[in-house]
N, C-alpha and C positions, 0 to 999 in steps of 0.2 A: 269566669267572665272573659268577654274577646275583648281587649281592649281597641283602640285605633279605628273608634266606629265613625265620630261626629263630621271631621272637616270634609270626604264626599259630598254629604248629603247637603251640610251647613254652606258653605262657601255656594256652590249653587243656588240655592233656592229660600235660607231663611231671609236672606239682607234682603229680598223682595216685600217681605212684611213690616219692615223695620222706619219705615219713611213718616212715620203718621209723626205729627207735630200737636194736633190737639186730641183731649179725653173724650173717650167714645161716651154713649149715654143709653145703657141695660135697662131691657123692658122685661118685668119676670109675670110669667099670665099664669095662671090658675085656671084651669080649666074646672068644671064639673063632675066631678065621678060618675060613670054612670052605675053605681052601686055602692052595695055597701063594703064588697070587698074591696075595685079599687078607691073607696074612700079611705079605708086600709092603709094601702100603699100609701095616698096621698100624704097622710098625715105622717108617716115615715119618714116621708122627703120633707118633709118640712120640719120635722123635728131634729134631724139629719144635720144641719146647718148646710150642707153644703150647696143648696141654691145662695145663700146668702153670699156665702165664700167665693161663688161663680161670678156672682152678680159686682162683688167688688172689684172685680179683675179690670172694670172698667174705667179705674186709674190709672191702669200702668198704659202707657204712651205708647200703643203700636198701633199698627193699620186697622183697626176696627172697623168692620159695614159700620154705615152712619145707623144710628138707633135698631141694632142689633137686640135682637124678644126673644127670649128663651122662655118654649112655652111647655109646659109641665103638663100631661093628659091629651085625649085625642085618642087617635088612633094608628095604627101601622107600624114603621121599625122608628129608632132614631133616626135622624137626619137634620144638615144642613140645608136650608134650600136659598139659593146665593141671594138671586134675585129678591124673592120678599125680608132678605136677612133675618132668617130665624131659624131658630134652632131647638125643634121639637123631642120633647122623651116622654112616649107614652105612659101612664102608671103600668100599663101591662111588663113593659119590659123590667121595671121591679119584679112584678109577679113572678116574668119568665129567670129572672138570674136568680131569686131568690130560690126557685124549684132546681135548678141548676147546680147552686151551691149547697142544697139538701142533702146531695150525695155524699158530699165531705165534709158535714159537719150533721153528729148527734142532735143539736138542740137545736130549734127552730129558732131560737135568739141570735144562735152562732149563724144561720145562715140566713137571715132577714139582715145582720150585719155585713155581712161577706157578699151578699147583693147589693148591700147600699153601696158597699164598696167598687165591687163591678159597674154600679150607675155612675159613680163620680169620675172612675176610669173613662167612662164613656163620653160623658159629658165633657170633659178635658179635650177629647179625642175630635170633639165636635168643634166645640170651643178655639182649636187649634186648626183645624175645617176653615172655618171662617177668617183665618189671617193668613191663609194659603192662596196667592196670587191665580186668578184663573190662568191663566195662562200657562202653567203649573201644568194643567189637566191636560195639554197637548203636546206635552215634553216626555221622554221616555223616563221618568221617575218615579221610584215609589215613593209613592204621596202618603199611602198607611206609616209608613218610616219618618217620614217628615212630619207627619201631625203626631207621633211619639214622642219625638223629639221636641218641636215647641209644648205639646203639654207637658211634660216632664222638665221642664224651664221653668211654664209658669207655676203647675204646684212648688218644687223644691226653692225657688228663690223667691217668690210674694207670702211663703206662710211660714212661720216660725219653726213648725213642725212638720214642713212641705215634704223631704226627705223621708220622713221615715212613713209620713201617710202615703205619698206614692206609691212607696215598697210595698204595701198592704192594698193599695187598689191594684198594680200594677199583678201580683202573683193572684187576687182573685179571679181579674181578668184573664191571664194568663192559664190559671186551671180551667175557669169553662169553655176556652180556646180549645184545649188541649184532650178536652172530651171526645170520645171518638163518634157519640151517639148526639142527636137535634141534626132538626136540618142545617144546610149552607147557608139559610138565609137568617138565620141565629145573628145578631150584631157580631156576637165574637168570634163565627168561624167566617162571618165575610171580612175582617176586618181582625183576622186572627193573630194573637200574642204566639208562639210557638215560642219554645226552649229558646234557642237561638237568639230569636230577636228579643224575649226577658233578660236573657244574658248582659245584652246591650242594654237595655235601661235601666238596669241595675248598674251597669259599669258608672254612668252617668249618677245614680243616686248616691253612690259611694262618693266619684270623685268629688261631688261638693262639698263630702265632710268627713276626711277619711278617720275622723274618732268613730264614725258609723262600723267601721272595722269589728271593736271591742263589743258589739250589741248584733247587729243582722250577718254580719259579713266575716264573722270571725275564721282564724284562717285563711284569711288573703294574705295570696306572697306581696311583697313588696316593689316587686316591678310590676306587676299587674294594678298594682291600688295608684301605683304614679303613673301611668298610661292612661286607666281611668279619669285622674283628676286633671292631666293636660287635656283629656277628651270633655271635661267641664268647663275645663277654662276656655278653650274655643266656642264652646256652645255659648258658653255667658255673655263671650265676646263679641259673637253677632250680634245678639238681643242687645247690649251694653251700648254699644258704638252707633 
């Protein structure tokens, strides 16, 4: 792990997000399947919990678009789109991580999981899109690094078990990033996890709870697991303050 990742990115650009004073109010759409495969999918994400998990996020007090829709079905890649405030994830792109994660996992169960995985990763990733100040887009920053960084905030510190389910979305991601084969326009190689930057969200998943040590991370020197967890406590501290 590179320790000494968060205060760059953080001190610029998260206290941008941080101003919201009242709770946002999450609109979650159900689209149509147009078959029976992605009816499939659909019922996936839905038995998933993790729309629900998304949809809660609309508690915690940050700059929220006003009645921000996350719409489930459709068509095309994920995306944010500012102006209508929503935030669409086709069933297909289930289909596409779930054939993705085929490759590394024997049993269809293991990688219909390890796609749902990859969808939550994404949806975070979008999620975290949406509380990125536009003004953002016209500054020389990676903004892929910045919306790591507040998703990996919001899973680890809103869920009891945020920490160690990151870890598992963040390395699914991370593998179909790291695939050499799909096109560029793939969510994860435009928007790509590589070595390097899992490194870093991993420093960040540790330093929240470094008993996480004895379980994922076993093997951490000691000066690296304390870099990590200064690199949390700054992050917390923008969101916090």
């Amino acid at each position: 792990m590179r320790p000494r990742l968060v205060t760059a990115v953080c001190s610029a650009f998260l206290s941008l997000a941080l101003s919201a004073t009242a709770l946002a109010d999450f609109e979650v759409a159900w689209q149509q399947p147009v078959d029976a495969n992605e009816a499939l999918f659909a019922d996936a994400l839905r038995a998933s919990g993790m729309v629900a998990d998304a949809a809660a996020l609309e508690r915690v007090p940050l700059d929220w678009p006003s009645d921000l829709t996350l719409v489930f079905g459709g068509s095309g890649t994920p995306n944010f789109q500012r102006e209508a405030a929503t935030i669409t994830l086709p069933y297909s792109y289930l289909a596409q991580a779930v054939q993705a994660q085929s490759q590394f996992e024997l049993e269809r169960s293991a990688a219909l999981q390890r796609g749902l995985d990859t969808v939550e990763f994404t949806l975070y990733h979008l999620l975290a899109q949406a509380l990125t100040d536009p003004a953002d887009t016209e500054r020389d920053a990676d903004l892929d690094k910045l919306a790591e960084h507040t998703a990996t905030w919001l899973m680890v510190s809103q869920f009891p078990n945020g920490a160690e389910q990151w870890f598992v979305n963040t390395e699914a991601f991370a593998r179909a990033s790291q695939r050499l084969d799909g096109p560029l326009t793939d969510y994860w190689h435009s928007h790509s996890v590589y070595a390097a930057r899992e490194r870093e969200i991993n420093c960040l998943i540790v330093g929240s709870d470094l008993s996480l040590i004895a379980t994922l991370f076993r093997g951490l020197d000691a000066e690296t697991a304390q870099a990590c967890a200064e690199d949390w406590q700054e992050l917390n501290r923008q969101f916090r303050n």
